[in-house]
C-alpha positions in Angstrom: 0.0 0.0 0.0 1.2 3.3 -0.8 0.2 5.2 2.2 2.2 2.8 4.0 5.4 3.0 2.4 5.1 6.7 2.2 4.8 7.0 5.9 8.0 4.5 6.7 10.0 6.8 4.3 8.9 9.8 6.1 9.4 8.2 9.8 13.1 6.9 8.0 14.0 9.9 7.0 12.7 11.8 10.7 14.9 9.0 11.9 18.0 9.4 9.8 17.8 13.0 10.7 19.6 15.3 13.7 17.2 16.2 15.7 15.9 16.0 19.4 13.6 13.9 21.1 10.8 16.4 21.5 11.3 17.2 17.3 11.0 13.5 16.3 7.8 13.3 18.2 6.6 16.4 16.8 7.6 15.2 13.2 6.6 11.9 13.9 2.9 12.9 14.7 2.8 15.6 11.9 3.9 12.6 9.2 1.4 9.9 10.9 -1.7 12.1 10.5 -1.5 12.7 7.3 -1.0 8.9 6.7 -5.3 7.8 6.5 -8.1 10.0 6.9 -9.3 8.4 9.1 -6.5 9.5 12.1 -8.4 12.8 13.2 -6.3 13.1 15.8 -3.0 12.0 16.3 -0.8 12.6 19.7 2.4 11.1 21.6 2.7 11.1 25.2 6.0 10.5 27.2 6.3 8.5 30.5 7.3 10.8 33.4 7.4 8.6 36.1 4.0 7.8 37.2 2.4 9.6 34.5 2.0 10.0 30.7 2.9 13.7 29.5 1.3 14.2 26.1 4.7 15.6 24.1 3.6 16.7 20.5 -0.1 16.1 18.8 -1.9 17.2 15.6 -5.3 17.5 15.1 -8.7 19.7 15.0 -8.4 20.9 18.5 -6.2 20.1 21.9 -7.0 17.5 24.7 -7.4 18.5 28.1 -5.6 15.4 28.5 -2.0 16.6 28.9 -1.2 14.4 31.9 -2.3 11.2 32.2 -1.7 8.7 35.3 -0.1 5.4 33.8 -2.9 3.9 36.3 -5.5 5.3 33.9 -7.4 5.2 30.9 -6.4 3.0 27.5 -2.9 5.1 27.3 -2.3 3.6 30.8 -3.1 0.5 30.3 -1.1 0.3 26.9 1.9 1.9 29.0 1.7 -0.5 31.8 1.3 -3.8 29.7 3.4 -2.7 26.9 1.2 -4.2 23.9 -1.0 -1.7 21.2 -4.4 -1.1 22.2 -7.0 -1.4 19.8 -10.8 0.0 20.9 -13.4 -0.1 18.0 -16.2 1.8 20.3 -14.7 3.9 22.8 -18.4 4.4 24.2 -18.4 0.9 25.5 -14.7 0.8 27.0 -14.6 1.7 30.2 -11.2 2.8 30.4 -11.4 5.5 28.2 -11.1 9.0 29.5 -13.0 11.2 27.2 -11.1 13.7 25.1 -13.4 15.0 22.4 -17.4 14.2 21.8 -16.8 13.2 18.0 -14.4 10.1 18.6 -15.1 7.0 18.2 -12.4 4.5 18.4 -8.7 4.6 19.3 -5.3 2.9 18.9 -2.1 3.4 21.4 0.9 1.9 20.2 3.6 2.1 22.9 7.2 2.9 21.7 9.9 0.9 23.3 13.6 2.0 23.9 16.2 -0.7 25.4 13.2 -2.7 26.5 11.1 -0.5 28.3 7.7 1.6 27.6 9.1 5.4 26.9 6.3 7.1 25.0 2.9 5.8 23.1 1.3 6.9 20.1 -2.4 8.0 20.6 -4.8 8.1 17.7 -8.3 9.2 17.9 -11.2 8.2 14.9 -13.8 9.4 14.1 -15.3 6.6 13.2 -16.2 3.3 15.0 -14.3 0.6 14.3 -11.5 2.6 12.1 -8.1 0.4 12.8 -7.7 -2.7 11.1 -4.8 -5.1 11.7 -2.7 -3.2 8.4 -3.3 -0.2 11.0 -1.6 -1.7 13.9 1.1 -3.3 11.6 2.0 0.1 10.1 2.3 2.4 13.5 4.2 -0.8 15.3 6.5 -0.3 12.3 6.7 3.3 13.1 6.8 3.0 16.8 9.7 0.2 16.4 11.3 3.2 14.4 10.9 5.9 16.9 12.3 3.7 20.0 15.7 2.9 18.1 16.1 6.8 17.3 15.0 7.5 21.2 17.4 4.4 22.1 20.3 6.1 19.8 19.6 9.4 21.2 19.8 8.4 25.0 23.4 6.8 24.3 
């Protein structure tokens, strides 16, 4: 699929490039919405300790989730199990802490560096049911990506 090899080049070449943590995230986020229409809203949070700290995010309209306990909510869960999180109706998942009226299902893809959960990729639909397993194969990719350039830039 096009999208998809469009979006690995751009997340290569963020990758391959000098920049900070906080500007790959921002550049990460900026390339992954405009992968699928169907990503309204696209975001990465950083573990701070105890708590996810949303770093960088595109979309129609900021979340007044820009903190999140790692106890809480399908970011927390992701963080603290490590594994992508796929909810097709957010209305009937209890763990999801509300951001915007319009969204209705979600994907959080942690990203890994040496081994442990540093950030997550947070997407927001619009529509129920929107990630399908070439979804969740694609922003593992991406996230796999991201973790060796946080990995590399830790070093």
């Amino acid at each position: 699929m096009r999208v998809d090899s469009a979006l690995r080049d751009l997340i290569e070449e963020v990758c391959a490039a000098d920049v900070s943590e906080d500007e790959l995230y921002d550049r990460a986020v900026e390339s992954i919405i405009d992968a699928a229409p169907h990503y309204n809203w696209v975001g990465i949070y950083k573990v701070d300790g105890d708590e996810l700290v949303l770093n960088a995010w595109r979309g129609p309209e900021e979340t007044e989730h820009v903190r999140i306990p790692i106890s809480e909510g399908i970011c927390g869960f992701a963080a603290t199990e490590g594994e992508t999180v796929v909810v097709d109706d957010v209305n009937a998942d209890p763990r999801y802490l509300a951001c915007f009226p319009q969204t209705r299902s979600e994907i959080v893809v942690p990203i890994l560096a040496n081994g442990e959960v540093v950030a997550e990729i947070d997407i927001d639909s619009d529509t129920k049911a929107a990630f399908k397993e070439a979804d969740v194969q694609l922003l593992e990719e991406v996230a796999e990506m991201i973790g060796k350039k946080v990995a590399e830039l830790s070093e």
